[in-house]
C-alpha positions, 0 to 999 in steps of 0.5 A: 514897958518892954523887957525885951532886950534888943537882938545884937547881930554878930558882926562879921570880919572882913579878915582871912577866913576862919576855919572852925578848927581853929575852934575844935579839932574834932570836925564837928560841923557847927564849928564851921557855921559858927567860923563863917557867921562870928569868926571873932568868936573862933579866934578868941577860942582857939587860945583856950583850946590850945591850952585845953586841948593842944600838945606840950602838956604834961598829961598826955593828949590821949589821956585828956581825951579819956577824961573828956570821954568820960564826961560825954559818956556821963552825959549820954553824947555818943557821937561826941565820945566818937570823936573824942576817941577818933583824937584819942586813938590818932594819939596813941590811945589802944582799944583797951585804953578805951575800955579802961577809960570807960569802965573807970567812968561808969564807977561814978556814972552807972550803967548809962556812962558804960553804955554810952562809952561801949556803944561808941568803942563797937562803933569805931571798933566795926569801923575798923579804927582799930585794924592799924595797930 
């Protein structure tokens, strides 16, 4: 007797597309993969998404960026902290802000956090992300 469970295939809808930033808005590309082969699954999202991620909080979206930095700092995803920081300073957040956030970060999180989150603002930095301000 087999204990193999039957592969499901994820339907998809013949309803309007579906954007996978509907699911998030920091243009990751798997988004989009995921929008075309299960765009059920971007709609059901995008609710938690808006509440996580959206505006009319009463933390600041720049401020729940920080937080979310923190975490993929922690967890060594730079390009993930790119990103965020990207959303963060789109939102009003300054390259010292960033530091701050990552510093604060590194207390729980050691060297790596710090070094993850510092490689990630050079990047930007020499990107020119923040010659605008």
């Amino acid at each position: 007797m087999s204990t193999r469970r039957p592969t499901v295939k994820a339907k998809k809808s013949n309803g309007p597309k579906v954007d996978g930033k509907a699911a998030s808005p920091y243009g990751y590309p798997f988004w989009d993969w995921v929008a075309k082969e299960d765009p059920d699954y971007i709609k059901a999202r995008e609710p938690v998404s808006d509440l996580s991620l959206g505006a009319g909080k009463e933390l600041a979206i720049k401020y729940r960026e920080m937080v979310i930095i923190g975490i993929l700092a922690f967890r060594g995803r730079e390009g993930g902290v790119v990103a965020h920081m990207k959303r963060a300073i789109d939102h009003g957040a300054t390259k010292r802000e960033l530091l701050e956030a990552i510093q604060s970060a590194a207390v729980p999180g050691g060297g790596p956090t710090f070094s993850t989150g510092v490689q990630a603002l050079m990047q930007l930095d020499r990107a020119g992300a923040f010659d605008r301000r």
